[in-house]
RODO-2510 file (C-alpha; in nm, 4 decimals, decimal comma):
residues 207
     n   res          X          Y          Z
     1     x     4,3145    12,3804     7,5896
     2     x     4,2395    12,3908     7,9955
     3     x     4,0733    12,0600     8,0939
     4     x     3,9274    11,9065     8,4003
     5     x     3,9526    11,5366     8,4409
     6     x     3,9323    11,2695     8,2489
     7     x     3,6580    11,1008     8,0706
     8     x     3,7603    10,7642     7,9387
     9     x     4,0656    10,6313     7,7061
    10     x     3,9651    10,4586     7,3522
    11     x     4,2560    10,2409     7,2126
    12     x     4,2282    10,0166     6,8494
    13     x     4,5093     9,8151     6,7167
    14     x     4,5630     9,8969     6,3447
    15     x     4,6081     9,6714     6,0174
    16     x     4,8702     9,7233     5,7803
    17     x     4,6725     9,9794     5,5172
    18     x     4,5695    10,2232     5,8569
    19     x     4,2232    10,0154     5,9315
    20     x     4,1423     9,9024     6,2605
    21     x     4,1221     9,5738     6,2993
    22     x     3,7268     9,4848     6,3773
    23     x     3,8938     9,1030     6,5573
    24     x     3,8056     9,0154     6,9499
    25     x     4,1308     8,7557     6,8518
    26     x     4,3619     8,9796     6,6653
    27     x     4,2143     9,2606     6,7178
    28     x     4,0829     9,4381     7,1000
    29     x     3,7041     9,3916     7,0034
    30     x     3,4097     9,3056     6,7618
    31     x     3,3973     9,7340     6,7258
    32     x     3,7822     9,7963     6,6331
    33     x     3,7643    10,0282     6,8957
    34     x     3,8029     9,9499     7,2868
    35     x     3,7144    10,1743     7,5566
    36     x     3,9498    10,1395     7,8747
    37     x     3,6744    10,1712     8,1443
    38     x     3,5669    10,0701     8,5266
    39     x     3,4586     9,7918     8,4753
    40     x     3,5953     9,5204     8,7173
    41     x     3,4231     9,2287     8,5186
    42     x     3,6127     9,3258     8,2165
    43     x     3,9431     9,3680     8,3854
    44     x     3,9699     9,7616     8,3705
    45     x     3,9399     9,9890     8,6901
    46     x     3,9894    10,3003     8,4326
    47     x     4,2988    10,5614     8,4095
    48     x     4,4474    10,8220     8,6648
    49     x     4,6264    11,0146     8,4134
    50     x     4,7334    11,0590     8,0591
    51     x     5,0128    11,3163     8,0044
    52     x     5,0914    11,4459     7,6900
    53     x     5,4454    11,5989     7,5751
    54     x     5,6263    11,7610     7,2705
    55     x     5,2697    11,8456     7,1136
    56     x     5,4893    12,1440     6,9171
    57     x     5,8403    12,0827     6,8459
    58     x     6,1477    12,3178     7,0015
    59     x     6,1924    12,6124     6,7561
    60     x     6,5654    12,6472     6,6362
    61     x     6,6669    13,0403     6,6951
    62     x     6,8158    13,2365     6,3929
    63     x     7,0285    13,5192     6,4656
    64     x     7,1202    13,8167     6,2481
    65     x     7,2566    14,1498     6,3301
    66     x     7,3040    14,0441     6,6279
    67     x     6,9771    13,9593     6,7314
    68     x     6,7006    13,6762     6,6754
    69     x     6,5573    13,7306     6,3537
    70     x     6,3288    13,4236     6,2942
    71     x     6,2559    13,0704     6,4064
    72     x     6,1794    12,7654     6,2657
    73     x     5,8227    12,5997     6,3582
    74     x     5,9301    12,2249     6,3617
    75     x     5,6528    11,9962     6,3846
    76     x     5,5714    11,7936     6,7344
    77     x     5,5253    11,4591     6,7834
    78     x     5,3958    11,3787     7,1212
    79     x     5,4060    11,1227     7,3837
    80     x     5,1805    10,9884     7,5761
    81     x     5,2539    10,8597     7,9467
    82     x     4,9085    10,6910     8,0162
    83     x     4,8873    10,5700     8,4207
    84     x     4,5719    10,3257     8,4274
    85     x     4,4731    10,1757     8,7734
    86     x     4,4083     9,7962     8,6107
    87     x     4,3741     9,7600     8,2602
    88     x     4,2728     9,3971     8,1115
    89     x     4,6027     9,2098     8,0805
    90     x     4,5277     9,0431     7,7263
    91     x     4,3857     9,4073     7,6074
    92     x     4,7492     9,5638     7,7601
    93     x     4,9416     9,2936     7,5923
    94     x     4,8008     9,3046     7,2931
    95     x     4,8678     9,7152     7,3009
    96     x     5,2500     9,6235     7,3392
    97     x     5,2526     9,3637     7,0584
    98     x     5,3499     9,0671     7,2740
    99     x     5,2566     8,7345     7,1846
   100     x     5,0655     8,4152     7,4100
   101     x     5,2491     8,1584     7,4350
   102     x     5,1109     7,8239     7,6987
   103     x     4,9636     8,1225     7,9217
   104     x     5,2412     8,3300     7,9068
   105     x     5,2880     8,6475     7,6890
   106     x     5,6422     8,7081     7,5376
   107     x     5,7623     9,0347     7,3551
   108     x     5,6655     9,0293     6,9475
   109     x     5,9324     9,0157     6,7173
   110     x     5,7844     9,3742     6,6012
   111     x     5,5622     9,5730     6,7904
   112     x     5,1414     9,7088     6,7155
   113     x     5,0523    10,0148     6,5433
   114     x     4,7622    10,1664     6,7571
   115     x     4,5202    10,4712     6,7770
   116     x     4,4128    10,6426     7,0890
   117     x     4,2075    10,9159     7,1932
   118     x     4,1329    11,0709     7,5659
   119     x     3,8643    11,2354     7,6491
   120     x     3,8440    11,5607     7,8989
   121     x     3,6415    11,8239     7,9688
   122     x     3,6573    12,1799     7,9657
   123     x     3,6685    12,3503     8,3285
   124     x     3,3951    12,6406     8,2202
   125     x     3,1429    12,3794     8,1326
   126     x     3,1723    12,0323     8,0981
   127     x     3,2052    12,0058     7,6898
   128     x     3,4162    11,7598     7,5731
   129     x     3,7613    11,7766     7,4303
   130     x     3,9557    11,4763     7,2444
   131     x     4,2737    11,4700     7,2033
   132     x     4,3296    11,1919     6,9662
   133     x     4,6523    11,0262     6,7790
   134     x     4,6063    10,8537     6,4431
   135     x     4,9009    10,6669     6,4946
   136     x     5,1527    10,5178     6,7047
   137     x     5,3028    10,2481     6,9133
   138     x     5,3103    10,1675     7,2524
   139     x     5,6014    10,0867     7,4873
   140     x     5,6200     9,9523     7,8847
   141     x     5,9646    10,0009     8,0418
   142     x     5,9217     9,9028     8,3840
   143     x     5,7424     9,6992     8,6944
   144     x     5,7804     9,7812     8,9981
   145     x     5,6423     9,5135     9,2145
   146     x     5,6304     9,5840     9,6465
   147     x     5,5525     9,4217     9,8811
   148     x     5,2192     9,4625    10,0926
   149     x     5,2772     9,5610    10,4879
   150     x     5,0267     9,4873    10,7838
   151     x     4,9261     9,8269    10,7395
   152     x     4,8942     9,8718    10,3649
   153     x     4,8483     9,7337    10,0569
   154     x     5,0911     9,8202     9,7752
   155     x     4,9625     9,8265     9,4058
   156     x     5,1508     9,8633     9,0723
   157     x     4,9762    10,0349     8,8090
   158     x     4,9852     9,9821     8,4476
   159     x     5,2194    10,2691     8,3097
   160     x     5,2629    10,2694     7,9287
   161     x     5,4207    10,4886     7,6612
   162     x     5,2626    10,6089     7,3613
   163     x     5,4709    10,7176     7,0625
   164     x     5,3373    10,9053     6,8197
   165     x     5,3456    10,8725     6,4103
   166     x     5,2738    11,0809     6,1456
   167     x     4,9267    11,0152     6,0291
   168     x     4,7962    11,0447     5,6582
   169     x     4,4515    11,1716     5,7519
   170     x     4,5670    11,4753     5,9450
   171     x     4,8660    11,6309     5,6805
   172     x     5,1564    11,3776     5,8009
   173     x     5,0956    11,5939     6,1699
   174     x     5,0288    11,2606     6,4721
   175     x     4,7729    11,4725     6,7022
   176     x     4,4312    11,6476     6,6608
   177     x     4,2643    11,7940     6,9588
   178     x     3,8335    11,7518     6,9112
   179     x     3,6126    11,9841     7,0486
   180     x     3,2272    11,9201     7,0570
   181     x     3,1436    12,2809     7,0035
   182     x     3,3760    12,3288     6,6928
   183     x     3,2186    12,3836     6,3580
   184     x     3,1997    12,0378     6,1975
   185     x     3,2404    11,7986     6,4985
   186     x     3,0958    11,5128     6,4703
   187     x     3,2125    11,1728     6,7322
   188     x     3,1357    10,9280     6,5000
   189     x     3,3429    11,0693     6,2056
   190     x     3,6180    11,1899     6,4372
   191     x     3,5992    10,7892     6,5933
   192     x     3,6034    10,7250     6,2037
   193     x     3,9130    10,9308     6,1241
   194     x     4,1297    10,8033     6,4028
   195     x     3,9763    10,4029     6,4213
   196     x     3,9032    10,3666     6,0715
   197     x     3,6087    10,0824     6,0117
   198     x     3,5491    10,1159     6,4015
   199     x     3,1816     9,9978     6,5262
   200     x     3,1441    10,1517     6,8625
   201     x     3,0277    10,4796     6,7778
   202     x     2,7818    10,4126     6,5474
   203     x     2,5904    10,7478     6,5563
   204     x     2,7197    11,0904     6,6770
   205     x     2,6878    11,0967     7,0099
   206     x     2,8490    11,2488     7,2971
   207     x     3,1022    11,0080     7,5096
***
């Protein structure tokens, strides 16, 4: 679906049964859910980009007769390279499952099931699209820290990996793309669906 920008990311760590957990200690917030946004006094300067892979799997080719005859339809399971600007460090730790320790965070013996959902827009006219994951984990592989010159100062976003899961609301399939103008949509039962016992969205509403 063609988009144009990006709204806003929602992230919720889950509890063992699929619930989010409604903590501000265990959890990300009082609501379950947590939206990522620009606002300094909360830590969070927002996201640049969120890019999505392998939302279908590769086909495998079958040959007969010397020629392709059919193809399998395997099912994807994307990732999600999310680039934020500044996202609240014990929100982003949290997110990667690492634990505080004296003021320090060190990697979790296991790591946090999450949700997630980003919100765009189509190009044609401004309704929203979601494309939202059930479940999944995410990963940080690097830091690159530079130095700052007299002419320029050097930042370091936060770049994470989201993995994608199977999810038990959507078929065993780990993505559903939302669309405000499809038959049925509703935010609060699509927040409901992916951040199950969330509190943010407490009536439909538009983002």
């Amino acid at each position: 679906m063609a988009t144009v920008g990006l709204d806003a990311v929602y992230v919720g760590l889950k509890n063992g049964d699929g619930s989010v957990i409604v903590d501000a200690v265990k959890g990300l917030a009082l609501t379950g859910a947590y939206k990522v946004d620009t606002n300094k006094s909360e830590g969070n300067l927002g996201t640049k980009s969120a890019n999505i892979t392998n939302i279908t799997g590769t086909p495998t080719k079958y040959s007969g007769n010397n020629e392709v005859v059919d193809s399998s339809k395997p099912h994807g399971y994307p990732s999600v390279a999310w680039n934020a600007n500044d996202i609240n460090p014990t929100i982003l730790h949290k997110l990667l499952g690492d634990v505080l320790e004296t003021g320090g965070w060190v990697e979790g013996d296991t790591g946090t099931e999450a949700g997630l959902i980003i919100c765009s827009e189509r190009p044609s006219n401004g309704e929203k699209v979601y494309f939202a994951f059930g479940r999944g984990q995410f990963t940080k592989a690097s830091q690159n820290i530079q130095t700052n010159t007299d002419t320029a100062e050097t930042r370091e976003d936060d770049n994470l990996t989201f993995t994608s899961f199977g999810y038990d609301k959507w078929h065993g399939r780990a993505m559903k793309t939302f669309y405000e103008k499809a038959t049925g949509f509703d935010m609060k039962a699509m927040f409901d669906e992916v951040f199950p016992g969330q509190t943010l969205i407490a009536a439909s509403k538009a983002s």
